[in-house]
C-alpha positions as CSV (number, residue, x, y, z in Angstrom):
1,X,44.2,8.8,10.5
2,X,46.2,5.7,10.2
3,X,48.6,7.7,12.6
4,X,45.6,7.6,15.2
5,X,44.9,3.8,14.2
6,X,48.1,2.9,15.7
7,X,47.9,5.0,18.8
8,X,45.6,2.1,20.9
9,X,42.7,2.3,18.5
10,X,42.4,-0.4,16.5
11,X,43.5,-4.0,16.7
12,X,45.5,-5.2,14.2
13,X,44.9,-8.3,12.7
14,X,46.0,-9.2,9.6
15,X,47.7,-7.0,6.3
16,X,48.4,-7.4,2.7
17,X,49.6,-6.0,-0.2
18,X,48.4,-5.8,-3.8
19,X,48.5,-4.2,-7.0
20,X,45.7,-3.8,-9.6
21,X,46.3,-5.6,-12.6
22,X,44.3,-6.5,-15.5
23,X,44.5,-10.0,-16.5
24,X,42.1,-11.4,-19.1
25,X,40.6,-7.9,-20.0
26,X,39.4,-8.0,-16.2
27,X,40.5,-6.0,-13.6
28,X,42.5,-8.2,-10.7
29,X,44.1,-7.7,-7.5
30,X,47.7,-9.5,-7.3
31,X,48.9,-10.3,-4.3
32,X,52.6,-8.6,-3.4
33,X,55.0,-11.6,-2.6
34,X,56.2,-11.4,1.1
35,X,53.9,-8.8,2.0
36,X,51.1,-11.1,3.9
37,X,51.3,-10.8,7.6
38,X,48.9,-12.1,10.0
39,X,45.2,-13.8,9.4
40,X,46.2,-13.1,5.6
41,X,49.3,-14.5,5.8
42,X,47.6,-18.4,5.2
43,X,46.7,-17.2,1.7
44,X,50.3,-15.9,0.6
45,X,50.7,-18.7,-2.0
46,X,48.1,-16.9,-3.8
47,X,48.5,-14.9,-7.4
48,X,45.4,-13.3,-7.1
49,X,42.7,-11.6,-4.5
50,X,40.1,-15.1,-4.6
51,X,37.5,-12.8,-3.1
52,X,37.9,-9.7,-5.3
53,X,37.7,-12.1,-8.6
54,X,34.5,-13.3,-7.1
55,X,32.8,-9.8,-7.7
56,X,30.6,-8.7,-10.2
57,X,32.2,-6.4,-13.0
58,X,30.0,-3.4,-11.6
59,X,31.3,-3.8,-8.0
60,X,35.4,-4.6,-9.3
61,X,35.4,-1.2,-11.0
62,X,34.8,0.4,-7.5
63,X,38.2,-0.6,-7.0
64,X,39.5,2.3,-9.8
65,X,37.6,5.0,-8.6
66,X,40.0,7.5,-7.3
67,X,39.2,7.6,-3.1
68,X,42.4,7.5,-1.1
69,X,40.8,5.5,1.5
70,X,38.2,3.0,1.8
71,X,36.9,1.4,5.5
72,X,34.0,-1.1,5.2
73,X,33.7,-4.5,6.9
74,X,34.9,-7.8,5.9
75,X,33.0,-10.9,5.6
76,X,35.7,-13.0,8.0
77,X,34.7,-13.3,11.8
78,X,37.2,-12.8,14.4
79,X,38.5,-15.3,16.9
80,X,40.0,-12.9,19.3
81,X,39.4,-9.6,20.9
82,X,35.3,-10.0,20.1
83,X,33.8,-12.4,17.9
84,X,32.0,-9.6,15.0
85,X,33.0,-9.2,11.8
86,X,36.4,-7.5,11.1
87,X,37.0,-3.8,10.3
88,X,38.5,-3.4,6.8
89,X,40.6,-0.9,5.9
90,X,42.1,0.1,2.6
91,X,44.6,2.7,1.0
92,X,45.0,2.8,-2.1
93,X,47.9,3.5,-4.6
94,X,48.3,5.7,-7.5
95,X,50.8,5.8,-10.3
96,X,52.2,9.1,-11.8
97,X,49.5,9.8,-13.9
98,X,47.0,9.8,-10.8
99,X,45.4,6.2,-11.4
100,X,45.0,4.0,-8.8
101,X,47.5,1.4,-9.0
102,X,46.7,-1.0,-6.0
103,X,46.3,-0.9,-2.1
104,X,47.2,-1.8,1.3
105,X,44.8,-4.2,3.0
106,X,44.7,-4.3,6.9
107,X,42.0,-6.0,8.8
108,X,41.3,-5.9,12.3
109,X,39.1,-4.2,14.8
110,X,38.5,-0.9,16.1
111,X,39.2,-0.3,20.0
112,X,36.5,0.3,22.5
113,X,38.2,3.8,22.9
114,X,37.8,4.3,18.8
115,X,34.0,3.9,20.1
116,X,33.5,6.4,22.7
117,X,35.5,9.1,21.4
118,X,34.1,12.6,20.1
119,X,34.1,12.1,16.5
120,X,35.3,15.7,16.6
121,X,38.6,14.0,18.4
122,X,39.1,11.4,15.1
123,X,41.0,11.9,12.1
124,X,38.4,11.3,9.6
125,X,35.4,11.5,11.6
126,X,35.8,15.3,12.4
127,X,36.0,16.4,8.8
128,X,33.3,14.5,7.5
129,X,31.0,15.4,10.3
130,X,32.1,19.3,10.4
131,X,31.3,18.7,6.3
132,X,27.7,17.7,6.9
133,X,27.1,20.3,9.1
134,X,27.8,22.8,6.8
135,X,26.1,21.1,3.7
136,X,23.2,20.7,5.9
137,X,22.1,24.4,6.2
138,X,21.5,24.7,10.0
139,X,22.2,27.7,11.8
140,X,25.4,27.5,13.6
141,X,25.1,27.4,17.2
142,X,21.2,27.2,16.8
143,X,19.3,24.3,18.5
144,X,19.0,22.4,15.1
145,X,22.9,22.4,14.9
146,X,23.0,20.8,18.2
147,X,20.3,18.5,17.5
148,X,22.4,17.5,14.4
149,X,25.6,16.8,16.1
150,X,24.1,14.8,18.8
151,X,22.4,12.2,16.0
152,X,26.0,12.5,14.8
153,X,28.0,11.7,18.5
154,X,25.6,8.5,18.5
155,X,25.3,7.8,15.0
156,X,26.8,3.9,14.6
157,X,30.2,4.4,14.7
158,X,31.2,1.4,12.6
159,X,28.5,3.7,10.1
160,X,30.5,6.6,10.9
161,X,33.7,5.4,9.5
162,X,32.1,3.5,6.7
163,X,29.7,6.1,5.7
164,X,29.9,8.5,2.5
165,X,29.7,11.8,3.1
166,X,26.7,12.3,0.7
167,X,24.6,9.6,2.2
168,X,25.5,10.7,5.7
169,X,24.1,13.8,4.7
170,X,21.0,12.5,3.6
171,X,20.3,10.2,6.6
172,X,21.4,12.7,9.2
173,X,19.2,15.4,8.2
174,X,16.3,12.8,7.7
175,X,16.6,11.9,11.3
176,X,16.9,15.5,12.6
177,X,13.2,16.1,10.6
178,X,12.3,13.3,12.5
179,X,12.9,15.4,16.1
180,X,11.0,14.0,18.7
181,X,8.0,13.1,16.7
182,X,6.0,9.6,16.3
183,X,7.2,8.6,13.5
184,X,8.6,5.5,11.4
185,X,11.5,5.9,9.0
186,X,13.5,3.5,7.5
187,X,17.3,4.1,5.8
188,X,19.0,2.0,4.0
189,X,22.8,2.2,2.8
190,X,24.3,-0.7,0.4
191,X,28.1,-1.7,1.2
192,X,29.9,-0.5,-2.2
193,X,30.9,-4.4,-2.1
194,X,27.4,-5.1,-2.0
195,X,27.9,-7.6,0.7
196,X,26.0,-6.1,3.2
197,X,23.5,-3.8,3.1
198,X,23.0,-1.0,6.8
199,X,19.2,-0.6,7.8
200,X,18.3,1.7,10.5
201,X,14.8,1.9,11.7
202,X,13.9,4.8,14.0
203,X,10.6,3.8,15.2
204,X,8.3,4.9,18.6
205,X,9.9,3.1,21.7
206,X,7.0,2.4,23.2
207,X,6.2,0.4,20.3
208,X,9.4,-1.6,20.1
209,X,9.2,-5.3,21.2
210,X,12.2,-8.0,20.8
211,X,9.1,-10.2,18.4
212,X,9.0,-6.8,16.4
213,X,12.7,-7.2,15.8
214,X,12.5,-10.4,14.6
215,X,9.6,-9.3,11.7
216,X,11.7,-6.6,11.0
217,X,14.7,-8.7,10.4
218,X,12.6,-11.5,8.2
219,X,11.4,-8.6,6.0
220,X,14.5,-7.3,5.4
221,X,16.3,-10.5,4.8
222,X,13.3,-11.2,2.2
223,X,13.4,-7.9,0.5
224,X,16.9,-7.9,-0.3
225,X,17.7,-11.5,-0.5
226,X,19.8,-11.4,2.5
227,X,22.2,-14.8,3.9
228,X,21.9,-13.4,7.7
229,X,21.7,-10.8,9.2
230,X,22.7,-8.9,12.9
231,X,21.0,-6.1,14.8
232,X,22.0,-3.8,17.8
233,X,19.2,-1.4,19.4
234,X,19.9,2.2,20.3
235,X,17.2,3.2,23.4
236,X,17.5,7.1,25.2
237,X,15.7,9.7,26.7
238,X,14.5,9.5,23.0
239,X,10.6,9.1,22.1
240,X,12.0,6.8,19.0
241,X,14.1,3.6,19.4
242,X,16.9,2.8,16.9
243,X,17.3,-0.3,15.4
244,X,20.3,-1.1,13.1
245,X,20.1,-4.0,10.9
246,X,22.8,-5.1,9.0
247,X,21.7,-7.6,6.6
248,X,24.2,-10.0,4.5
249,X,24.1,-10.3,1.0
250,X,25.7,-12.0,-1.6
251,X,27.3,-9.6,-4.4
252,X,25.1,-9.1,-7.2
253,X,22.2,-11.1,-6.0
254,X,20.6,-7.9,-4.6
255,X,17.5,-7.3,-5.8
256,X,16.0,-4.1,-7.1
257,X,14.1,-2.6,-4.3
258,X,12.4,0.8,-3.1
259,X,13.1,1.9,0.4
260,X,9.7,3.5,0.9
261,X,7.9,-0.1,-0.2
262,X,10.1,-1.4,2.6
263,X,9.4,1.4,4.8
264,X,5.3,0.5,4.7
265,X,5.8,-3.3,5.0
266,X,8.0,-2.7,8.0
267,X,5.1,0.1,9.3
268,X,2.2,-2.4,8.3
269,X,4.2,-5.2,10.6
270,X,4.3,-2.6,13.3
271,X,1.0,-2.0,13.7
272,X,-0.8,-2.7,17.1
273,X,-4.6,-4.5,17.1
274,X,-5.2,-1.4,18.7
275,X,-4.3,1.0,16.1
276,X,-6.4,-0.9,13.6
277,X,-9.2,-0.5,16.5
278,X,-8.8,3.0,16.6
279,X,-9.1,3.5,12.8
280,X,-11.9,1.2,12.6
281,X,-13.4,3.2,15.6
282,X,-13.5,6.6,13.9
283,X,-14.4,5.2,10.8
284,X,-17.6,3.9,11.4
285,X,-18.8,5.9,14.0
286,X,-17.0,9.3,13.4
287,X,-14.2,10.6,15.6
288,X,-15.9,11.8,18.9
289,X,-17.7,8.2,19.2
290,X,-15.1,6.4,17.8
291,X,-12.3,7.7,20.5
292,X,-15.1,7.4,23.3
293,X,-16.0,3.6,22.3
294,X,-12.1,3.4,22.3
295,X,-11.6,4.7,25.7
296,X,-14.3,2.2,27.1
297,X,-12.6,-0.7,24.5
298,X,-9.0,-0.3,24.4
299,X,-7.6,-2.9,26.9
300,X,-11.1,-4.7,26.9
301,X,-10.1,-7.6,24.4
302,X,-8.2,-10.7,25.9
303,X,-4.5,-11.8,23.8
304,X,-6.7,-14.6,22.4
305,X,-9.5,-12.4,21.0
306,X,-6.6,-9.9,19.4
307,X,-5.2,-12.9,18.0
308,X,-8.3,-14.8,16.2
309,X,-9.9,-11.8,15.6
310,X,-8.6,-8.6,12.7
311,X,-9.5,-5.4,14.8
312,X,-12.6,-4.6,11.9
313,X,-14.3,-7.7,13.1
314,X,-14.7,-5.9,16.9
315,X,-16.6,-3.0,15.7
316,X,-20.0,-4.6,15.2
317,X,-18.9,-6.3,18.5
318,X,-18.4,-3.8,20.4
319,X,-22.0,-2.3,19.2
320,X,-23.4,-5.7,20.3
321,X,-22.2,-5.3,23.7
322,X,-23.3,-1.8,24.2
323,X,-27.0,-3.1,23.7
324,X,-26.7,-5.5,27.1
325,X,-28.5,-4.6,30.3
326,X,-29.8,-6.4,33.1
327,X,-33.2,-6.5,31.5
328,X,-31.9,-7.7,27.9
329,X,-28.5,-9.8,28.9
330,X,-28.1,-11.7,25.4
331,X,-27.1,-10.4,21.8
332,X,-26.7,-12.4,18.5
333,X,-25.0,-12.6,15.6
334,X,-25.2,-15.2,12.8
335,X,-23.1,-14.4,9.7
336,X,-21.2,-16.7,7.2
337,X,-16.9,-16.3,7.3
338,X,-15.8,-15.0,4.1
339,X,-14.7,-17.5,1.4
340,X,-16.1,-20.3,3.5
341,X,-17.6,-23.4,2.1
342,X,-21.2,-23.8,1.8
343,X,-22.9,-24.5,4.9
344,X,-20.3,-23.0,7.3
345,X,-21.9,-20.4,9.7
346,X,-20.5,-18.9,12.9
347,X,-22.8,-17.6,15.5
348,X,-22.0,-15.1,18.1
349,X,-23.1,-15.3,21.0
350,X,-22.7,-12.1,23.8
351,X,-24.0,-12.8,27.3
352,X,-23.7,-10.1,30.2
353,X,-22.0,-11.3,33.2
354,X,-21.4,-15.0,33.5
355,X,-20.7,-17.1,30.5
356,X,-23.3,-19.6,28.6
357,X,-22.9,-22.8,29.7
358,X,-22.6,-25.8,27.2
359,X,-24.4,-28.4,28.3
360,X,-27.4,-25.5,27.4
361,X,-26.3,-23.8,24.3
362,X,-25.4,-27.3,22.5
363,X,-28.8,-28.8,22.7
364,X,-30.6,-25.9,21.9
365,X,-28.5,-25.3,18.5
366,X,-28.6,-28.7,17.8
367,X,-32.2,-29.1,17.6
368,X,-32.4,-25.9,15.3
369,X,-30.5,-28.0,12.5
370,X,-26.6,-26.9,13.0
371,X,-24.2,-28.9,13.9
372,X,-21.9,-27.6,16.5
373,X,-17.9,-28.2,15.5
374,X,-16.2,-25.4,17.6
375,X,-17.0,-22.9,20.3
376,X,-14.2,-20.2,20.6
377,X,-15.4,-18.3,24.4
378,X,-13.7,-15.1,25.5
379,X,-14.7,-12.4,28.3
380,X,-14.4,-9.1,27.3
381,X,-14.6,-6.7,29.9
382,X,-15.0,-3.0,28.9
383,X,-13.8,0.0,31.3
384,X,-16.5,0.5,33.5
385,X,-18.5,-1.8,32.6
386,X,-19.7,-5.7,33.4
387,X,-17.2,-8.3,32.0
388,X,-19.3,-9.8,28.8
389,X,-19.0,-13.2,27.9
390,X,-18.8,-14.1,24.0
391,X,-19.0,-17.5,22.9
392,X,-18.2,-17.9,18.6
393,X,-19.5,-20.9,17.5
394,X,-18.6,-22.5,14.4
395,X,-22.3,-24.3,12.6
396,X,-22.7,-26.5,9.8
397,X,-26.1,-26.6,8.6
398,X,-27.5,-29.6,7.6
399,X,-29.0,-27.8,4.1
400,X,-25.8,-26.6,2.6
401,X,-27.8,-24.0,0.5
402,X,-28.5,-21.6,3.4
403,X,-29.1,-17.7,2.7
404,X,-27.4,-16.4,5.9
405,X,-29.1,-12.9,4.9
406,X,-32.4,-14.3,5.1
407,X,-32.2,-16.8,7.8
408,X,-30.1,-14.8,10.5
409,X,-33.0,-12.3,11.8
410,X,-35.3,-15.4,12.5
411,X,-32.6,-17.7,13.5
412,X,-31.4,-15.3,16.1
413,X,-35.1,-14.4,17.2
414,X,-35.7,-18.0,18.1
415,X,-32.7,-18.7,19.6
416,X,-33.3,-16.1,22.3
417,X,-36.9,-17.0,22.9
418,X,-35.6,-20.3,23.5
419,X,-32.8,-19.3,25.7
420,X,-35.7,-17.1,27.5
421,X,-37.6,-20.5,28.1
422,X,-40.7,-18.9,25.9
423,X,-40.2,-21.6,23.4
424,X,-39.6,-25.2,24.0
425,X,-36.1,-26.8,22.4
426,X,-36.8,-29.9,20.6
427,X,-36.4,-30.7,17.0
428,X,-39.6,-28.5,15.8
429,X,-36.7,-25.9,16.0
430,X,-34.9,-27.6,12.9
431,X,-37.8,-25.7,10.8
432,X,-35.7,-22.2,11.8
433,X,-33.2,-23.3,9.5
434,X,-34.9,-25.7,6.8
435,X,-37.6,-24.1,6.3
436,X,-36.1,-20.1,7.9
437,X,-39.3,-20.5,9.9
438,X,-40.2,-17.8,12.7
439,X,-40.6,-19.2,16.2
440,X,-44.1,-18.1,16.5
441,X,-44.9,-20.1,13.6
442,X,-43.5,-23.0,15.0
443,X,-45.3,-23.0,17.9
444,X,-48.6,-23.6,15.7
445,X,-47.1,-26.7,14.7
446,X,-46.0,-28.2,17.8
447,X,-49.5,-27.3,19.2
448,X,-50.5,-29.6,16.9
449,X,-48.1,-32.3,17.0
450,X,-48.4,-32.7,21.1
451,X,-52.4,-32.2,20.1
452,X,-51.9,-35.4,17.8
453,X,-50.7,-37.1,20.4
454,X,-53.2,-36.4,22.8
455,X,-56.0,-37.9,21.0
456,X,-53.9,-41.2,19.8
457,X,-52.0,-40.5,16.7
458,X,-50.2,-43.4,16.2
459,X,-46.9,-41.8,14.9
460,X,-44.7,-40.3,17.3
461,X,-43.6,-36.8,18.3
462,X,-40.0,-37.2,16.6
463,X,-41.4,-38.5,13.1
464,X,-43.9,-35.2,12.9
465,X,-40.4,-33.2,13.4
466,X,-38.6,-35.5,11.3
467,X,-41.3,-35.3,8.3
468,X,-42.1,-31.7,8.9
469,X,-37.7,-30.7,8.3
470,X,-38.2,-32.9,5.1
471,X,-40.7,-31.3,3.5
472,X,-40.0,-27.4,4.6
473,X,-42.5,-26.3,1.7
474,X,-45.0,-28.1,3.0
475,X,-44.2,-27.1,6.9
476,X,-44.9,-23.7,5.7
477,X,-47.8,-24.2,3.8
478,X,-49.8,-25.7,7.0
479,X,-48.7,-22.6,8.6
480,X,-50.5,-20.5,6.0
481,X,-53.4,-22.7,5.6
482,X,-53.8,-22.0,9.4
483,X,-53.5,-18.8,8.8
484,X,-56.3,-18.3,6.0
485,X,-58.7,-20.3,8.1
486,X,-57.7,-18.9,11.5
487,X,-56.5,-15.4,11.6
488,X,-59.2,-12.7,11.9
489,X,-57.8,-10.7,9.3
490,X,-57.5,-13.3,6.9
491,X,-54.3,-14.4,6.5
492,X,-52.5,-10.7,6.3
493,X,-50.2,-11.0,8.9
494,X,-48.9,-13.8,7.0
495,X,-48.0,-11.3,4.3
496,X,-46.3,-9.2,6.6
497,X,-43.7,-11.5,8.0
498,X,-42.7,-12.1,3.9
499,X,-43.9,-15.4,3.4
C-alpha cells in the first residue's frame, strides 16, 4: 500500500516520527528529533504530540491497539493541491514482544487517480472489499453480488480507506436492502479520534432539495454537538440520492445518541405538506376517498397556504370546498386557534370564483361585534374544478367570554343571509355575538326599532342597537315575549331553536 502511495497517488505533505511513551502514568507520543519534514516540520521543537495529549484517556488508548495501519483525516486544512482537510496516514511500530511501540505520521492528500480507480486495483481497498463480500453471504456472481460491489465502486472513497471492515459490512449490506426502494436510512460512523463523525443519508431523489440539506446538516450538528460540518451529494440513475455529511466534533464532547432517533428527526424534516395531506386524506375519509380528494387537491394549495397552514388543517377545507356550486357559492367556518387567548376567533371564509372584496366583508363583520385585525386570502384551485377564493380572518370579539361551539352555527347563518342581502348589516347584527342571537330573531327587533322610529320615538336607531348589545338577556327576552304573545303555537318554536 504505501508502495502504491508513492506511485502518483497521494500528495505528500508533511511526516513525522514518534514513539509511544508513558509519561506521568499517561500514554504520550514523543516526537523523534530530526525526523519532522514538511507542514510538521514547524512543530519539531516539540517533546510531545500537543494534539494527541489533548485526547480523552478512552480515545489515547486507541493508539495501543495492535492495527498496523491507521488512515483517517486530520483536522489541518490544506493550502495547496485542494483546500479539504488532509488525508492522515499512520503505521505503527511494535517492539519484540508484539506491542506497539510508536508510528510514522504522513499527511497529505490522496490523488484524483487514488479516486477513480477500481478499488479492486488498490492495495488495501481490494482486500477489505473482496472481505465484505464474502462475510456478506451473497451468491457469487448473482445479481446481489453485483449490486454489492457497485455500492462498493461508489462508496466514498475517503470512507473507503478509512472505514473498518466490520462497519463496512454493516453499512454496505444495509444499503443493498435498501435496492431501489423509497426509502430513508441514515448511517453513522464515529472517527476512532472522535473528531468527526461520517453520516450518510440515502434518501428518494425526488425528494432531495439543497434547503433539505441544510435541515439535515442543523440536525446533525445539534444531535452530536458538532463545530462544523461539510457535505458532498451522490445523484445516479439511482431512485435514492446520497448525501454524506461529515460533521466535526470535539473529542469527548460527543453526546450519547441513537442513530434510529436521528433517523426519524431527519425523516420528520423530510416530510412534504403533501405527504401529511395524503395521511390526513385517508385518515378521515378512508383510502379510496382520501386518494380521490388527493388527486383533485394535491397541487391545489398555493406556497403561502402550505406554509401558514399544517396539512390536518386542509381536510375540513377541502370538505368546505366540495359543498360550492353556482347556486350555493359561500361556505363558513368560525372556530377558535388552539391555545389562543380569550376572544380570539378566526373565520373562514370560502367563496367560489372571484374573491370577497373588503370594503364588503369588513362592514358586515364589524357590525356583528368582531373586530377585524387580519385577513390572510388565498385561491385554491382544485384539478378540475373553479379556482375558490378563501379569505381567514382573524376576530376579536368584543365579549371575551365567547363559546365558539355555541355561537358558530348562528354566527355563520347570519353572515351568509347577510352576504345574500336577506338581512340588513347594521349594528342589530352585534346581538349574533352578544347575545348568539339567530338572524331571524333579529329581524323582529329591528322591525321594531325602524317601527319606533316611524311613529316619533325620540331615541335614535344606534342607541336601540347600542342598548339592545348591552343588555343581551334582555334582547332575548323581548324576543320570547314576542314569541308567547305572537306565534300561533304559543311560543314552541322558541323552544326549538334552544332558547
Amino acid at each position: 500500500f504505501l508502495q502504491w502511495l508513492a506511485e502518483n497517488h497521494f500528495t505528500f505533505l508533511g511526516y513525522r516520527r514518534h514513539d509511544l511513551v508513558v509519561i506521568d502514568g499517561n500514554d504520550a507520543l514523543k516526537v523523534v528529533p530530526d525526523s519532522s519534514l514538511g507542514v510538521l516540520r514547524e512543530g519539531a521543537g516539540k517533546q510531545v504530540s500537543a494534539s494527541f495529549a489533548a485526547l480523552p484517556a478512552a480515545v489515547r488508548a486507541y493508539a495501543r491497539r495492535p492495527e498496523l495501519l491507521v488512515i483517517t483525516k486530520s483536522t489541518a486544512r490544506s493550502t495547496v493541491h485542494r483546500p479539504g482537510y488532509l488525508d492522515y496516514i499512520a503505521v505503527k511500530r511494535f517492539d519484540a514482544t508484539g506491542k506497539v511501540c510508536g508510528e510514522d505520521r504522513f499527511l497529505g492528500l490522496f490523488t484524483s487517480t487514488a479516486y477513480s480507480a477500481n478499488p479492486s486495483e488498490i492495495p488495501l481497498l481490494r482486500r477489505k472489499t473482496a472481505n465484505v463480500v464474502a462475510a456478506s453471504g451473497v451468491e457469487p456472481g448473482g445479481h446481489a453480488a453485483k449490486a454489492l460491489r457497485n455500492i462498493l465502486v461508489n462508496y466514498p472513497r475517503d470512507e473507503l480507506f478509512q472505514i473498518a471492515e466490520e462497519d463496512l459490512l454493516r453499512i454496505a449490506t444495509g444499503i443493498l436492502q435498501l435496492g431501489e426502494r423509497q426509502r430513508f436510512r441514515l448511517f453513522v460512523r464515529r472517527d476512532p479520534f472522535e473528531r468527526f463523525l461520517s453520516c450518510l443519508i440515502y434518501a428518494p431523489r425526488e425528494n432531495y432539495t439543497t434547503e433539505l440539506r441544510q435541515k439535515w446538516q442543523a440536525i446533525l450538528m445539534e444531535a452530536f454537538n458538532g463545530a462544523s460540518s461539510e457535505f458532498n451529494v451522490y445523484l445516479s440513475e439511482s431512485a435514492l440520492a446520497r448525501i454524506h455529511i461529515t460533521v466535526r466534533t470535539t473529542p469527548g464532547a460527543i453526546p450519547a445518541f441513537d442513530v434510529r432517533d436521528v433517523e426519524a428527526r431527519l425523516v420528520a424534516s423530510a416530510r412534504r405538506w403533501s405527504d401529511d395531506l395524503k395521511a390526513a386524506l385517508i385518515g378521515d375519509l378512508g383510502e379510496a376517498r382520501g386518494l380521490e380528494r388527493l388527486r383533485q387537491f394535491a397541487a391545489a394549495f398555493p406556497a403561502g397556504y402550505r406554509e401558514e397552514y399544517p396539512a390536518r388543517a386542509a381536510v375540513p377545507d377541502i370538505a368546505m370546498m366540495t359543498q360550492l356550486t353556482p347556486a350555493m357559492p359561500l361556505a363558513m367556518n368560525l372556530y377558535r386557534p388552539l391555545e389562543a387567548p380569550p376572544g380570539t376567533l378566526r373565520f373562514k371564509l370560502f367563496h367560489l370564483g372571484d374573491p370577497v372584496s373588503l370594503s364588503d366583508s369588513l362592514p358586515m363583520l364589524e357590525h356583528m361585534g368582531v373586530k377585524v385585525q387580519d385577513e390572510h386570502p388565498h385561491r385554491i384551485a382544485a384539478d378540475g374544478k373553479p379556482a375558490v377564493a378563501m379569505h381567514d380572518f382573524g376576530l376579536l370579539a368584543m365579549h371575551a367570554d365567547v363559546d365558539v361551539d355555541a355561537l358558530h352555527e348562528v354566527f355563520e347563518d347570519a353572515f351568509g343571509r347577510i352576504f345574500r342581502g336577506e338581512v340588513e348589516s347594521d349594528d342589530f347584527n352585534r346581538l349574533v355575538v352578544a347575545a348568539r342571537m339567530p338572524a331571524d330573531d333579529i329581524v323582529v327587533l329591528r322591525a321594531y326599532g325602524k317601527y319606533m322610529r316611524q311613529i316619533g320615538f325620540a331615541l335614535s336607531q344606534s342607541f336601540i342597537e347600542t342598548t339592545l348589545t348591552a343588555h343581551a338577556d334582555m334582547a332575548r327576552m323581548l324576543v320570547g315575549l314576542f314569541r308567547t304573545r305572537l306565534d300561533p303555537d304559543g311560543g314552541a318554536g322558541a323552544g326549538a331553536r334552544g332558547r
